[in-house]
C-alpha positions in Angstrom: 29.4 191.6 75.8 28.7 188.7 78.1 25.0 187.8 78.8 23.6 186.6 82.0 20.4 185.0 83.4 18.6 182.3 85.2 17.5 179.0 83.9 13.5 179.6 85.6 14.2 182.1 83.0 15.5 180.6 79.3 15.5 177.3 79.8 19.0 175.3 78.9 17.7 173.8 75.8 16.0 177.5 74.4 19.8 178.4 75.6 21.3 176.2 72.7 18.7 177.0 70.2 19.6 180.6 70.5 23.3 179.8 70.5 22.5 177.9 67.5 20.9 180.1 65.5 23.2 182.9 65.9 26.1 181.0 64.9 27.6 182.0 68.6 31.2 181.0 69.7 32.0 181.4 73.3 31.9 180.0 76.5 28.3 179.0 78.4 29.0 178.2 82.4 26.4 177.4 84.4 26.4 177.4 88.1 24.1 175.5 90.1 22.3 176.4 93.7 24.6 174.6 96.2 22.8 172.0 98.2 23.2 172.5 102.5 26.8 172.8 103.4 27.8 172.2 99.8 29.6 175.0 97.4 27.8 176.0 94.2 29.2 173.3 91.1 30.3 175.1 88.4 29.6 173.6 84.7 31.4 174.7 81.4 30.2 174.2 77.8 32.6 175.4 74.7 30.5 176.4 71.4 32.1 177.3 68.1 29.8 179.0 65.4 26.6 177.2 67.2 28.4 173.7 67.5 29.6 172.4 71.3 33.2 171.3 70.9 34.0 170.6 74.4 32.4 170.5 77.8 34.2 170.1 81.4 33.0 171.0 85.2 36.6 172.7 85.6 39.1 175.4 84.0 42.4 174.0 84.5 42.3 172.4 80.9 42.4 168.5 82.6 39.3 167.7 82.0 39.4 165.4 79.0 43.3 163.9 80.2 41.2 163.1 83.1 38.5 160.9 81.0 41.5 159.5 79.1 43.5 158.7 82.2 40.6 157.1 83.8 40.2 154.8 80.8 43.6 153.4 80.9 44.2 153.2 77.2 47.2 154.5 77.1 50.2 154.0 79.5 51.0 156.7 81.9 54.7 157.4 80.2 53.5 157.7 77.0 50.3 159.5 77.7 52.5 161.9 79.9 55.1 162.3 77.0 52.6 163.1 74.6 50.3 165.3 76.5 52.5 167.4 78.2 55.5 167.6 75.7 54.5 166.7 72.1 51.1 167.8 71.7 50.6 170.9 69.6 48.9 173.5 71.8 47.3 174.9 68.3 45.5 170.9 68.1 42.8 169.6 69.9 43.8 166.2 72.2 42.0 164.1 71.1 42.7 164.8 67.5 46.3 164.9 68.1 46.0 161.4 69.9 44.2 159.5 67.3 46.5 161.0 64.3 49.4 159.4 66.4 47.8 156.0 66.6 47.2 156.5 70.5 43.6 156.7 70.0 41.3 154.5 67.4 38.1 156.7 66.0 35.7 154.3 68.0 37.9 155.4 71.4 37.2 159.0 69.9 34.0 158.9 69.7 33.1 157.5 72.4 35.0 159.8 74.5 33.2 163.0 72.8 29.8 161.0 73.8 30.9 160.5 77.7 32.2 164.3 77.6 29.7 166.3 75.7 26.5 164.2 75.4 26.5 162.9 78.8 27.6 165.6 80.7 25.1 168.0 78.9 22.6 165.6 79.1 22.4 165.5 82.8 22.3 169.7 83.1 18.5 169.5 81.7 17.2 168.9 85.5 18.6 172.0 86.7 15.8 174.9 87.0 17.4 177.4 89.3 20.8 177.2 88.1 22.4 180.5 86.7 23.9 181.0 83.8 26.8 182.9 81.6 27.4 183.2 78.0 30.6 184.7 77.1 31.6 185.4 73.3 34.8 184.7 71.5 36.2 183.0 74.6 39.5 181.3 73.2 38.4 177.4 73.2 41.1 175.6 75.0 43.0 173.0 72.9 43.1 170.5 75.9 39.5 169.9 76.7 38.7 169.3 72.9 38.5 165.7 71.2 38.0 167.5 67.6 34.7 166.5 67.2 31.6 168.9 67.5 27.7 168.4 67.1 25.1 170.9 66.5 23.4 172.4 70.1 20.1 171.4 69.1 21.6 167.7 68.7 22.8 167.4 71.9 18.9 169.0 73.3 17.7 166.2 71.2 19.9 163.4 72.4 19.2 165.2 76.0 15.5 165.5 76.3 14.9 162.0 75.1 17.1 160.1 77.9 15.4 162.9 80.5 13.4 161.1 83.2 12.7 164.2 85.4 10.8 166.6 83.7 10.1 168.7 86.7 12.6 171.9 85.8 11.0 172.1 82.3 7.5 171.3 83.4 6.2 175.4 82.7 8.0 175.6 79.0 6.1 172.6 77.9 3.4 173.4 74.9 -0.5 173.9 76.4 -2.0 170.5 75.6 -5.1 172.5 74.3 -3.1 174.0 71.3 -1.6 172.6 68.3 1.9 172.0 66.2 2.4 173.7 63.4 5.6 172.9 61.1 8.0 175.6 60.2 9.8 173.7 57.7 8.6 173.6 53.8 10.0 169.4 53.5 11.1 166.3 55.6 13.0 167.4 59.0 17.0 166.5 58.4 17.1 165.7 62.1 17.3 161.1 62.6 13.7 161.8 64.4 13.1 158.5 66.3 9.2 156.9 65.9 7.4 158.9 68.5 8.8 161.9 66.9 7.9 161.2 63.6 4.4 160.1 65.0 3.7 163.4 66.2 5.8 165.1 63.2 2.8 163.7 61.4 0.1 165.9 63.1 2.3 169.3 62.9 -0.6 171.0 60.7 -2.0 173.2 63.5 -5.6 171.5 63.1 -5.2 169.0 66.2 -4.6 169.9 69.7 -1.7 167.7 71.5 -5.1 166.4 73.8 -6.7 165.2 70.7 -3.2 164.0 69.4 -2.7 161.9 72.7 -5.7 160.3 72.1 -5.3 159.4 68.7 -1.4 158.0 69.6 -3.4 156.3 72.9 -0.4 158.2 74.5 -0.4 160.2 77.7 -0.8 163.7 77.4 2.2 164.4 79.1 4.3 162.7 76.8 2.9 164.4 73.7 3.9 167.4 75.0 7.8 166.6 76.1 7.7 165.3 72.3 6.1 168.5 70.7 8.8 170.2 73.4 11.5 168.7 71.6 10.3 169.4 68.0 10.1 172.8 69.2 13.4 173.2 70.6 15.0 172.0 67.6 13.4 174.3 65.5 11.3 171.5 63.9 7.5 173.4 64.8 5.9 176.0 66.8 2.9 176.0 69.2 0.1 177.6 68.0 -3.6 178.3 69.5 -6.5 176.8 68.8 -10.2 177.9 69.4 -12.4 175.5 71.8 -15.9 175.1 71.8 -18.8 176.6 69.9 -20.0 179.9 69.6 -23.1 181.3 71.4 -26.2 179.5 69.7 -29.5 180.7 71.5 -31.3 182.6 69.9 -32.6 186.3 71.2 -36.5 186.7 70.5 -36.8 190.4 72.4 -34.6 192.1 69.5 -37.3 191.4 66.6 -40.5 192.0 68.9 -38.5 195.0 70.0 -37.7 196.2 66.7 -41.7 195.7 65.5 -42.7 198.0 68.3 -40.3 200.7 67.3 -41.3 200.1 64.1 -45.3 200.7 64.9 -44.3 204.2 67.1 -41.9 205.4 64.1 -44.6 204.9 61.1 -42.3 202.4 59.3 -43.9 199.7 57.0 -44.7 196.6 58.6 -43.7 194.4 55.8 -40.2 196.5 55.5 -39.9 195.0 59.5 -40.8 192.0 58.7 -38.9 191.0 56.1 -35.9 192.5 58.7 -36.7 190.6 61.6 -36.9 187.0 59.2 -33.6 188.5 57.5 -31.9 188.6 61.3 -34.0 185.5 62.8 -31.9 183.4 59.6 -28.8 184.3 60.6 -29.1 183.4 63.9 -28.3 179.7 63.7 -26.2 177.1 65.2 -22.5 177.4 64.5 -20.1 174.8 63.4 -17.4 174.2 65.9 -13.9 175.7 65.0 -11.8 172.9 66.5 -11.9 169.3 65.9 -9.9 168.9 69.1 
């Protein structure tokens, strides 16, 4: 069963984490609000047991013999040859390519980065786009180079090349509450420093305000950090109380209770030693947040 939905909804990158997690194979398109006079662009992303294999802005299965083309590594006669009349359709491309000498790993690589990476990368500005998961989609062949990466990788590699925040602004942690890690050791993510700055504070005794401070940071860019350590599954927000509690002190409830006291007959020293009991425990409170 397909699932549909809007990205002002589940943002793209809580997209992948769920896609992730489940282990999901299928096919994710999104399709974007057409500017005036434009059509809506559509955008296609291939995932295979929570890994993206291949991503492409069209269905005709010329996506990635467009990248190649485009590249000129390889002559047009021999790239036609092989494309259209030796590759296995049972093979992914690029695979095929490299295992025939056409392609060098490097070219591989770097083809999977300019496909996948990039072209994922830039679908994190979209807010109102709409979106479509459809399982066990059959992946086509053609579009794949026969590498993969993890969905949460590419939301990693993604959010930290983002410059406009704007259509994740609202999914981004409260900067009053904290991090707490959900992992018992050392994340086996390649954190970069800032990550691993704020990793450091994932105890849920700090708010990201406090942590800002500490990092001389902007708050703002605490929170796309903790964002990201989120997304991946790294920590989780968690609340944190502000302030003090009340701390004056109420003087009618003993001079109320020792005139009660005289109209009911009770001992006056019984009242007494009430009222200094309840006048003790009335003190100044320690404050539960150190942020």
């Amino acid at each position: 069963m397909s699932i549909t939905g809007h990205l002002s909804d589940f943002s793209l990158p809580e997209i992948f984490q769920l896609l992730e997690k489940g282990h999901k194979t299928g096919l994710l398109t999104l399709r974007t609000e057409p500017v005036v006079h434009d059509k809506p662009q559509f955008h296609y992303i291939w995932v295979y047991q929570g890994r993206i294999v291949a991503a492409a802005n069209r269905l005709d299965h010329q996506g990635l013999v467009s990248l190649i083309d485009q590249r000129q590594w390889v002559s047009d006669r021999v790239f036609d040859k092989l494309v259209h009349w030796c590759c296995p359709i049972n093979e992914p491309l690029g695979l095929y390519l490299k295992n025939q000498g056409v392609l060098q790993a490097k070219q591989l690589k770097r083809l999977f980065q300019f496909q996948v990476l990039s072209g994922v990368c830039a679908l994190f500005q979209f807010k109102d786009a709409e979106f479509r998961f459809e399982p066990n989609v059959q992946i086509p062949t053609r579009e794949m180079t026969g590498l993969s990466v993890l969905a949460t990788e590419a939301v990693l590699v993604g959010l930290r090349v983002l410059r406009n925040w704007d259509a994740l602004a609202d999914k981004l942690p409260d900067p009053n509450g904290g991090l707490v890690s959900i992992l018992a050791g050392q994340p086996q993510y390649r954190l970069d420093t800032l990550e691993w700055q704020v990793w450091e504070y994932t105890k849920g005794t700090m708010s990201l305000s406090a942590i800002a401070r500490q990092l001389r940071l902007p708050v703002e860019k605490v929170q796309q950090v903790a964002f990201r350590l989120i997304t991946i599954g790294l920590a989780e927000e968690v609340p944190l109380l502000v302030g003090t509690l009340p701390t004056q002190e109420v003087e009618a409830l003993p001079a109320q209770l020792l005139e009660d006291a005289e109209k009911q007959n009770i001992s006056p020293s019984f009242m007494q030693s009430l009222v200094g009991f309840l006048r003790s425990k009335v003190t100044t409170q320690p404050s539960l947040s150190n942020c």
